[in-house]
ZADO-190733 format. One line per 3 residues: number of its first residue (from 1); their letters; for each residue x, y, z of N, C-alpha, C, O. Coordinates in Angstrom, 1 decimal. Example, Ala and Ser with C-alpha at 12.3 -4.5 7.8 and 13.67 -1.06 7.14 Angstrom:
<nodes>
1> as> 13.2/-5.7/7.8/12.3/-4.5/7.8/13.2/-3.3/7.8/14.2/-3.3/8.5  12.8/-2.2/7.1/13.7/-1.1/7.1/12.9/0.0/7.9/13.4/1.1/8.0
</nodes>
This chain:
<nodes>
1> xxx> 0.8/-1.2/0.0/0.0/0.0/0.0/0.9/1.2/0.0/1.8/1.4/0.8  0.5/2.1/-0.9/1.4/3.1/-1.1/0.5/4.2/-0.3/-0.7/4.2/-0.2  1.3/5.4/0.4/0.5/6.4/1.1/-0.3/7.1/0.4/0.2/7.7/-0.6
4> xxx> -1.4/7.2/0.5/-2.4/8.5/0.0/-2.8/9.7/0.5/-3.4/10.6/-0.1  -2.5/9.5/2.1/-3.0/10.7/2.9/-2.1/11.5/3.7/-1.2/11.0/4.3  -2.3/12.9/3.6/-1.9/13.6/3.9/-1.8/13.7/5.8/-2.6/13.1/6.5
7> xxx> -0.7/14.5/6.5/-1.1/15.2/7.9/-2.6/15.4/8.7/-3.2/14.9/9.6  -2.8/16.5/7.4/-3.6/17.7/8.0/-5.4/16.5/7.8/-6.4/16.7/8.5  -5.3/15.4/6.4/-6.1/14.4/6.7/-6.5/13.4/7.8/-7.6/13.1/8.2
10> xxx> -5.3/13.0/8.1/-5.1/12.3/9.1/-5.8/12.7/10.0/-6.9/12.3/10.4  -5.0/13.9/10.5/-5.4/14.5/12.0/-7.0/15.1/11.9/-7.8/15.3/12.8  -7.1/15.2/10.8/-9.4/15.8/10.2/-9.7/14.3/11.2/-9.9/14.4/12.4
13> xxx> -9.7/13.2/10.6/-10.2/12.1/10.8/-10.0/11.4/12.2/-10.9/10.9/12.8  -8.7/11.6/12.6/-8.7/10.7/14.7/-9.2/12.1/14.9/-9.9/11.7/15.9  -9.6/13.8/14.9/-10.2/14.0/15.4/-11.8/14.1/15.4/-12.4/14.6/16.4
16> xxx> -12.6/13.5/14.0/-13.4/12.7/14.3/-14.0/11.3/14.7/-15.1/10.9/15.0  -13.0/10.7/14.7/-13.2/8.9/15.2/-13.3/9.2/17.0/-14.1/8.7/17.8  -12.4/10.3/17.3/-12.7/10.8/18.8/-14.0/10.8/19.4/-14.5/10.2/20.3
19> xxx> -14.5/12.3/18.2/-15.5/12.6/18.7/-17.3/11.8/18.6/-18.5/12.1/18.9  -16.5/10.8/17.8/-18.1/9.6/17.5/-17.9/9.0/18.4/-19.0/8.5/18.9  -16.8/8.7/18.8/-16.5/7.3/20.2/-17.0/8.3/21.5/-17.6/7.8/22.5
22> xxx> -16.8/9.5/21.5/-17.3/10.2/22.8/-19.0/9.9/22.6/-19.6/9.2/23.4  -19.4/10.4/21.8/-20.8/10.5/21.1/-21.6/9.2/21.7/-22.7/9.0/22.3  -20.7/8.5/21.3/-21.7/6.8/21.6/-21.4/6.6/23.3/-22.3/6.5/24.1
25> xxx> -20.0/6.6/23.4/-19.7/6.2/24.8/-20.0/6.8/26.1/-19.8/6.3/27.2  -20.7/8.2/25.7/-21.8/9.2/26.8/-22.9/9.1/26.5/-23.9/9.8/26.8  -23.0/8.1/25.8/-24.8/8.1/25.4/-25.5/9.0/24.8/-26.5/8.4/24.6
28> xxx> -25.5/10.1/24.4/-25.6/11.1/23.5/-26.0/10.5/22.2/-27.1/10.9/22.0  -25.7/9.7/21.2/-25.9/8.9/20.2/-26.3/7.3/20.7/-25.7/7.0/21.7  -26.9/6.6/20.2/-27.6/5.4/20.6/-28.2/4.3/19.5/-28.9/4.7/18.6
31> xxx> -28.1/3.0/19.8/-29.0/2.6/18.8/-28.1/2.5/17.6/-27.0/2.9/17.6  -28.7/1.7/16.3/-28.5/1.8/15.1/-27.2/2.7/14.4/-26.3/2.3/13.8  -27.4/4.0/14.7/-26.8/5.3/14.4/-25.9/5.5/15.0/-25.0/6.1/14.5
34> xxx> -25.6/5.0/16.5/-24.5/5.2/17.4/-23.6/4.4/17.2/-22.4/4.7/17.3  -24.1/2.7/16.5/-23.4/1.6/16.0/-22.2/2.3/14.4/-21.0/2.3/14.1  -23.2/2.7/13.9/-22.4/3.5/12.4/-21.3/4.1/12.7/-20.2/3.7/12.3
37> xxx> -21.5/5.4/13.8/-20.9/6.3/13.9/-19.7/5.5/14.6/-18.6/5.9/14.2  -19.5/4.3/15.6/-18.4/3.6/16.1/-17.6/2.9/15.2/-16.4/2.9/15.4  -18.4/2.1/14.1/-17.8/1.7/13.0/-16.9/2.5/11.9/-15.8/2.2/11.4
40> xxx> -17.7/3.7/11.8/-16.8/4.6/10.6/-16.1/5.7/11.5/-15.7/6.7/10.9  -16.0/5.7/12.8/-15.0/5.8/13.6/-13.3/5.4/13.2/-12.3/6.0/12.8  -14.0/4.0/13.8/-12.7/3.0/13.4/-12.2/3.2/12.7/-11.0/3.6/12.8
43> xxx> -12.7/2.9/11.2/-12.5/3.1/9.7/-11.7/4.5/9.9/-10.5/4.6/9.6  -12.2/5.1/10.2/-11.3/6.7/9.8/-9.5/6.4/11.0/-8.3/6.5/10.8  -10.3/6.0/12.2/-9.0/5.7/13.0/-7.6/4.8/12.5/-6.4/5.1/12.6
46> xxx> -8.1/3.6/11.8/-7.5/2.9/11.1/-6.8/2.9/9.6/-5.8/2.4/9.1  -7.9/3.9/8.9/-7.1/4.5/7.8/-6.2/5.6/8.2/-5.1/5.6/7.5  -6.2/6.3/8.9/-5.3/7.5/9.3/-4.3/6.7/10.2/-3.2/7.2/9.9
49> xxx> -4.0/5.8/11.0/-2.9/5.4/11.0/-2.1/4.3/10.3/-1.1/3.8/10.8  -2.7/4.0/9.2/-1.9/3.4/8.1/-1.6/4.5/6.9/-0.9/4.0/6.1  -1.9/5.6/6.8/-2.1/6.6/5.6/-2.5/6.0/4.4/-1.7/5.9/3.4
52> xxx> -3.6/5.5/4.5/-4.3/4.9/3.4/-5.2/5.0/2.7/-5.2/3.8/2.6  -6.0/5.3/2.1/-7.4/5.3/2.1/-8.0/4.6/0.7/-8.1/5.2/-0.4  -8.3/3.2/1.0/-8.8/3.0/-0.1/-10.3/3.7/-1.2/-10.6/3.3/-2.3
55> xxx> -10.6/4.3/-0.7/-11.2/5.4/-1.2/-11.0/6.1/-1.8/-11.8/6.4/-2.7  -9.8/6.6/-1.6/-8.9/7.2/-2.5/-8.4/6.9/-3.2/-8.5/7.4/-4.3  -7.8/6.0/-3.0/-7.3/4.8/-4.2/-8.1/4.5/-5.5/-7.5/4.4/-6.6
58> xxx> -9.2/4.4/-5.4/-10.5/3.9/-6.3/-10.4/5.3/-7.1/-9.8/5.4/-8.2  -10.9/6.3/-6.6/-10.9/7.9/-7.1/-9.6/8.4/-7.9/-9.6/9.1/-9.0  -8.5/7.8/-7.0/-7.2/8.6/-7.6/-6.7/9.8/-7.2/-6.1/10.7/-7.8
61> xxx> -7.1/9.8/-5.7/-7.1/11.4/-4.7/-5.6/10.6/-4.1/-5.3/9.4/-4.1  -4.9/12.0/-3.6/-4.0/11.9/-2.8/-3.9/13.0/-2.2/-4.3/14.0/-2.7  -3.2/13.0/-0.7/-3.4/14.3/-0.3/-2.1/14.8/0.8/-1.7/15.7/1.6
64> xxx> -1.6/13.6/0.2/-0.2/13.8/0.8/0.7/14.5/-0.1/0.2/14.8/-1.2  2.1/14.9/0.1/3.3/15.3/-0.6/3.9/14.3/-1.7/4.4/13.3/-1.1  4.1/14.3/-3.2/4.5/13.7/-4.0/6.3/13.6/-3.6/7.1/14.4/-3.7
67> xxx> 6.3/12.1/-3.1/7.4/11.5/-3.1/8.6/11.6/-4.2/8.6/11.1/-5.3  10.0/12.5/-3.3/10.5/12.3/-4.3/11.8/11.3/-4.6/12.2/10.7/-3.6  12.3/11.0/-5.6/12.7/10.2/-6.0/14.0/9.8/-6.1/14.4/8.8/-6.6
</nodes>
């Protein structure tokens, strides 16, 4: 897997995976919707610390600095 994501991505994303895990884990979100929000938590948690995003990959986005050579 080659990097696709940038810093300033990364850090967008654990500081949303945070704020869904707070969301569910105070009870504030619940249910069905609190389950999502923990899952695509993760997902963002686990893509930002691999710098990956297969999402990006499919698209052809990158948002990191072109490696030089």
């Amino acid at each position: 897997m080659k990097k696709n994501m940038g810093t300033a991505d990364r850090v967008i994303r654990v500081i949303l995976a945070a704020i869904f895990a707070f969301l569910y884990f105070n009870g504030t979100v619940t249910g069905t919707v609190g389950i999502v929000l923990v899952v695509l938590g993760a997902v963002f948690a686990l893509t930002s610390l691999v710098s990956f995003c297969p999402l990006y990959a499919i698209f052809g986005i990158r948002t990191c600095p072109v490696e030089k050579p």
